[in-house]
Phi, psi and omega in degrees: 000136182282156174307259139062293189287311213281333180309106169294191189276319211273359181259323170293312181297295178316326167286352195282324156312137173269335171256144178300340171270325161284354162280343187292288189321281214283312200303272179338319159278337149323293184300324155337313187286323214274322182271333161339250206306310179236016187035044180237145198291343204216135168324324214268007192263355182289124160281062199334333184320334208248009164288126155205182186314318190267352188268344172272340188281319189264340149325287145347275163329287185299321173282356157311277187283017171279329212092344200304168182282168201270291165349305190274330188275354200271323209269294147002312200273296182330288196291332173300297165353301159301290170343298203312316179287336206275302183315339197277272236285308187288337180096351186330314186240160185258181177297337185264017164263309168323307150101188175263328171254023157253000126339276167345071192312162175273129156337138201232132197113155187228174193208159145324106184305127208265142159142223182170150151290083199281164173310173175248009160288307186254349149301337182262351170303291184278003158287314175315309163323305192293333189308300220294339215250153177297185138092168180239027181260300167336308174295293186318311208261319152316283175305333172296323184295333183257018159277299194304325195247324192298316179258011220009079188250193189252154203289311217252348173311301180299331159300320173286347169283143165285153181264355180271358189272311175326079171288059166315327166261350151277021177066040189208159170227170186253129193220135174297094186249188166314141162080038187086323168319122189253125164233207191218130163228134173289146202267142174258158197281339173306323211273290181314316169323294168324303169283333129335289157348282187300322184299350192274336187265274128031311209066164183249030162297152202279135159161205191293139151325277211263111184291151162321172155211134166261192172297133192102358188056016176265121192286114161272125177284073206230143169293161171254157178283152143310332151313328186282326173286332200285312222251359153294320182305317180277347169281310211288315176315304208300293169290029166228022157079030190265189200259147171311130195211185194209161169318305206292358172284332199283341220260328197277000194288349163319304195304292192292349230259309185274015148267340163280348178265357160105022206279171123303136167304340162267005162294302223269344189295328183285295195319315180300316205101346211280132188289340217223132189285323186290349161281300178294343165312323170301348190251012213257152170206007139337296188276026168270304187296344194275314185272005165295309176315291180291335146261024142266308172323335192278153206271136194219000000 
């Protein structure tokens, strides 16, 4: 029997994907979906067979009344959705259960964006800490906070550089985004200082930007994960005393520091990577501080 035939339709749909992280996200809401519907722990034990219309409808209804966000109930939907064509394609389902459930509108509402932006008092706080600390797990660990945000990047964008993505003398780095998209971001020169730094430590052997450490300060030339990145920003926030923050705070503060900065929104939207200009509006954190301002000025 060919690999092929052993394949479920959530395994084809997941192959369909172009980023390896959008396959990690959605396999993890497959299985979610997968105990939802058949109470089996993992998508690939499922019998796709068992997709039709009133049963996702009410899937929906149950991730509602979970609280999830309208957003968040749409990408659930999104992934069933996909299932459902690979099951249509597979024969599983006939064409008119397909559908009804390609049919199926997306949720509607919005809910408060969850993160924040910091200051640039404490963004140089916590590079400083790290500058400040012995060792070339520190240096390392500098330069990731000041990448992540000096290019504004997702947590697994900054695991996948290359030290060959790295343009020291146009000042730019190459950076791989969702869906395959490669873009070029110019560099600010503190930011090449920095990431300089590291390289006196690092070498200028071929392989990952930013390398593993073992015990010891010892560098291997093995890439660090997006875990790896998520959980330095958060040991580091934590010893430099900062107020809570997440990568993505680092990603949106990019965002908003070059719309205070008078950028256009379809710049900072290319810069991001973002497919959709209504995405990067969501990283915008301007209009937080203006409507704080203006309900403490109301006159009481």
């Amino acid at each position: 029997m060919s690999l092929i035939t052993k394949q479920t339709a959530s395994d084809i749909y997941l192959l369909s994907l172009q980023s390896k992280q959008s396959r990690v996200t959605m396999a993890s809401m497959l299985n979610i979906i997968a105990f939802k519907l058949a109470k089996k722990k993992s998508h690939q034990d499922v019998d796709w067979s068992i997709l039709h219309y009133e049963k996702i409808l009410m899937l929906l209804s149950n991730l509602t009344d979970e609280g999830k966000s309208p957003a968040t109930i749409n990408v659930y939907l999104s992934a069933v959705k996909g299932v459902a064509k690979e099951a249509w394609r597979k024969k599983l389902i006939d064409v008119e259960s397909y559908q009804h459930i390609k049919e199926i509108k997306r949720i509607k509402g919005t809910r408060s964006i969850k993160g924040r932006a910091l200051d640039l008092a404490e963004l140089n706080t916590l590079i400083d800490y790290c500058m400040a600390q012995d060792g070339v797990i520190a240096m390392r660990d500098a330069a990731v906070v000041a990448l992540v945000y000096g290019a504004g990047l997702r947590r697994h964008e900054a695991a996948g550089l290359l030290l060959s993505d790295l343009d020291v003398n146009e000042g730019t780095i190459k950076v791989l985004g969702k869906g395959n998209k490669e873009r070029i971001n110019a560099l600010h020169d503190r930011n090449l200082d920095i990431i300089q730094t590291w390289l006196d430590e690092r070498g200028l052997a071929p392989g990952p930007l930013f390398l593993r450490a073992r015990k010891g300060n010892r560098l291997v030339n093995e890439p660090i994960s997006g875990q790896t990145i998520y959980d330095i920003i958060i040991r580091r926030y934590k010893e430099a005393g900062l107020k809570r923050l997440t990568p993505h705070d680092l990603r949106r503060t990019f965002a908003t520091k070059l719309l205070e900065n008078g950028e256009d929104v379809f710049l900072v939207q290319d810069l991001m990577g973002h497919s959709s200009v209504e995405t990067t509006k969501n990283y915008d954190r301007r209009a937080d501080s203006a409507k704080k301002k203006a309900a403490k000025a109301l006159p009481f």
